[in-house]
C-alpha positions as CSV (number, residue, x, y, z in Angstrom):
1,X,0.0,0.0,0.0
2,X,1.0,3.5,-1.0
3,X,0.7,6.0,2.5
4,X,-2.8,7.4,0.7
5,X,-3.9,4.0,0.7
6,X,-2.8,3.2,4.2
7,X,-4.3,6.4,6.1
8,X,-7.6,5.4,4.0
9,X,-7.0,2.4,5.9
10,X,-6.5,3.9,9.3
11,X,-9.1,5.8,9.0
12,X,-11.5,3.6,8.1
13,X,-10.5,0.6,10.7
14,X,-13.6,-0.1,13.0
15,X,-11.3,-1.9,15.9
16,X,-9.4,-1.0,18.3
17,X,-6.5,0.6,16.9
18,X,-3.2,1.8,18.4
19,X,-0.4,4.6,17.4
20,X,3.4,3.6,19.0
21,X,6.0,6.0,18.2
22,X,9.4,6.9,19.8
23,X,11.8,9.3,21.5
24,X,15.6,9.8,21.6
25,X,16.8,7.5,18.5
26,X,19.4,10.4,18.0
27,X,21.1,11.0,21.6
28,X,24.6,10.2,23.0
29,X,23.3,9.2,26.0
30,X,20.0,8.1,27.4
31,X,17.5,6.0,27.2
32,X,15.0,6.0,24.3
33,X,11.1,5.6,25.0
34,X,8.3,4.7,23.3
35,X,4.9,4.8,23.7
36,X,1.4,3.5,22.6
37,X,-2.0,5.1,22.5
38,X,-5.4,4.7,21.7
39,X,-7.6,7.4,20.8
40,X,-11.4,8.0,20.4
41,X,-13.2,10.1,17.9
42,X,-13.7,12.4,20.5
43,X,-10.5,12.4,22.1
44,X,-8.6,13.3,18.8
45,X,-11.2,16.1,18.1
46,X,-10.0,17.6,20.9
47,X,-6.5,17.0,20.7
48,X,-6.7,18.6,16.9
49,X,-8.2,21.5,18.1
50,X,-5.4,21.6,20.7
51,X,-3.0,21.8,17.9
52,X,-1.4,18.1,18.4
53,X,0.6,17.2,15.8
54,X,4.4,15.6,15.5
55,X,6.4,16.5,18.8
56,X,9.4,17.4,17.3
57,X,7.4,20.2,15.9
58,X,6.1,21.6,19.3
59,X,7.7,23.5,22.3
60,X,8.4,21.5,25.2
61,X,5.8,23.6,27.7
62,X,3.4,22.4,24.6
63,X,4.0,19.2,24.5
64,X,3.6,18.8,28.1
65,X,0.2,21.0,28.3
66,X,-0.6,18.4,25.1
67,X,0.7,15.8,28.1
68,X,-1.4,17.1,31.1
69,X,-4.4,17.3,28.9
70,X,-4.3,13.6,27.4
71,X,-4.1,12.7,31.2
72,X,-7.3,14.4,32.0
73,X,-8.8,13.3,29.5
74,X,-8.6,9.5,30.2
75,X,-6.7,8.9,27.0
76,X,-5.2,5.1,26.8
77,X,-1.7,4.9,27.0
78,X,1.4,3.0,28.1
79,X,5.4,3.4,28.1
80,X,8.6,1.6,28.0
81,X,12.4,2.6,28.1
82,X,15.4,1.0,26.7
83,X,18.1,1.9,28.8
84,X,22.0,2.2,27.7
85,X,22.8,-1.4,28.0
86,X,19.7,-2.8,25.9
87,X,20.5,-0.3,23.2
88,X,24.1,-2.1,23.5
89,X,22.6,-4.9,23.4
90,X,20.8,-4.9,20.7
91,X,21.4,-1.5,18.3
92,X,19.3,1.8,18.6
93,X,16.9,0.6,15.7
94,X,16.2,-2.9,17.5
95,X,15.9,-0.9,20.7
96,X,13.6,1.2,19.5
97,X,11.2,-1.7,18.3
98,X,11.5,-3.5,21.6
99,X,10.8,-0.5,23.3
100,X,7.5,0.0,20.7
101,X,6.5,-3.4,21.0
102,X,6.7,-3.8,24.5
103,X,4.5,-0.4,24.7
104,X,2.2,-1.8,22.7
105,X,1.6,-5.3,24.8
106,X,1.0,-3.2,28.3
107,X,-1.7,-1.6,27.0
108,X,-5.2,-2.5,28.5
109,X,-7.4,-3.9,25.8
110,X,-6.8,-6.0,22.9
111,X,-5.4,-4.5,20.1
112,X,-6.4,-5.4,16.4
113,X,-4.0,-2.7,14.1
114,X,-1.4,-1.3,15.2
115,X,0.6,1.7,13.2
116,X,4.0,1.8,13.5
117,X,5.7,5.3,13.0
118,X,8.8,4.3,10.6
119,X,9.6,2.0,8.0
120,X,9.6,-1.4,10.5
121,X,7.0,-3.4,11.7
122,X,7.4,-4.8,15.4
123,X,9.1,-8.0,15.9
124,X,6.9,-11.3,17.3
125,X,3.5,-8.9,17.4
126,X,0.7,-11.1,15.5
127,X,-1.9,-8.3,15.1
128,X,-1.8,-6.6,11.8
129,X,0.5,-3.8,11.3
130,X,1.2,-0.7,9.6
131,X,4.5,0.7,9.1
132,X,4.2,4.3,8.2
133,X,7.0,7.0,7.6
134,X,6.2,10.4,9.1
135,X,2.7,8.6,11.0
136,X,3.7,11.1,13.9
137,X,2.5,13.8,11.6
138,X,-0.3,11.9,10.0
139,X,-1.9,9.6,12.1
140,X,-3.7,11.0,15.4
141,X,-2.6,7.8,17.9
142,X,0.9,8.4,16.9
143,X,1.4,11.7,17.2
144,X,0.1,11.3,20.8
145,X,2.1,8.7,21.3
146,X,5.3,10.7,20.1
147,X,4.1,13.5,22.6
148,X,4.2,11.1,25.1
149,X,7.5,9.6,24.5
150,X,8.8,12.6,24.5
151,X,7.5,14.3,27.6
152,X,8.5,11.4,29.3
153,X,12.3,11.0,27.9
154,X,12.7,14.7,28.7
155,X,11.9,14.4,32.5
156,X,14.4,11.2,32.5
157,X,17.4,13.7,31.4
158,X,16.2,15.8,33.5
159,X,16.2,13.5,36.5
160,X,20.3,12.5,34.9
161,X,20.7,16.3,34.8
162,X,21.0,16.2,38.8
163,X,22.6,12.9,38.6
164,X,25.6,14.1,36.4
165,X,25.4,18.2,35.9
166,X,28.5,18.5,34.5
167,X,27.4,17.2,31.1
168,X,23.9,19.7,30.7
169,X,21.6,17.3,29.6
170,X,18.8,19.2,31.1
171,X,19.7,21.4,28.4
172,X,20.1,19.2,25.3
173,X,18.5,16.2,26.6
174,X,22.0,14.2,25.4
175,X,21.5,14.9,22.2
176,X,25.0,15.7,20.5
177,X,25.4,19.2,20.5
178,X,28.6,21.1,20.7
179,X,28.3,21.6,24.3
180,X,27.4,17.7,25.4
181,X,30.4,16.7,23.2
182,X,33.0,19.5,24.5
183,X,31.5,18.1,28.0
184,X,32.2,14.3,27.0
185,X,35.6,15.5,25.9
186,X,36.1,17.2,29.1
187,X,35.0,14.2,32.2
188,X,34.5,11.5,29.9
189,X,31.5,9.3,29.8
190,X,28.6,8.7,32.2
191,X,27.7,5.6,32.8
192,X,23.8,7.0,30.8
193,X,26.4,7.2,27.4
194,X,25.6,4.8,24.8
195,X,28.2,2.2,24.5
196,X,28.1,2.3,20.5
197,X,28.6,6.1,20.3
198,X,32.1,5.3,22.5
């Protein structure tokens, strides 16, 4: 299917669908986190009105106000992190669909599609899938989802921010900026580095 023919598709499922997207594929430290949603008709009215749309695209006070107000609103979700030494493990892609897949199998209710925001499907998931570049932008559940992840990686580096202050990744969330890498340069790595960026 072409991505016309799979948002016709999405949009058109009658069964309980879910949206799993994640956050920090690009850091130097950190773990990356997924999540999964489900949405109602209702609940993504809202949310559109709200302006929901890919996180990477939104502020960080709106993503978390996109955040509060999924949590108010009873909106189904679940998480999961892979920390430093299951991305070592296993590579930052394969990480990434653990993370996905595992976010996917702690949710609540049964799930009969699930959309995948990439180019991969999720390993040993039977339901039926659909992997879709750019789904954070496109498809409702995933851009919550992506919020989600987001909101959620962010308060980690901030919680390793007090941990180790010297590298700043309340500031750049150990993504590689100038600064994190003069800072790696400067004490070394943390034990929250990545083992393949070493």
């Amino acid at each position: 299917m072409d991505v016309e023919e799979k948002l016709n598709f999405i949009k058109q499922f009658n069964g309980v669908a879910a949206g799993t997207d994640e956050a920090g594929r690009g850091p130097l430290a950190g773990p990356v986190v997924a999540a999964a949603v489900i949405l109602t008709e209702r609940q993504k009215e809202v949310l559109a009105k709200l302006g929901l749309k890919d996180s990477k695209r939104m502020s960080s006070g709106k993503r978390e106000a996109l955040f509060h107000v999924m949590c108010e609103m009873g909106v189904v979700w679940r998480a999961q992190a892979a920390g430093v030494k299951t991305i070592a493990s296993l590579n930052i892609n394969a990480a990434s669909l653990w993370a996905m897949e595992k976010s996917v199998r702690k949710l609540p209710v049964v799930v009969e599609l699930v959309v995948v925001d990439g180019l991969h499907e999720l390993p040993g998931f039977d339901s039926p899938q659909i992997p879709l570049v750019s789904a954070d932008d496109l498809v409702p559940s995933v851009s919550a989802a992506s919020v989600i992840a987001k909101v959620l990686r962010d308060r980690v580096m901030i919680a390793l921010d007090r941990l180790y202050p010297q590298y700043g990744f309340a500031r750049h969330k150990g993504y590689p900026t100038e600064a994190h890498r003069n800072a790696v340069r400067k004490f070394g790595l943390s034990p929250v580095h990545r083992a393949q960026k070493r």
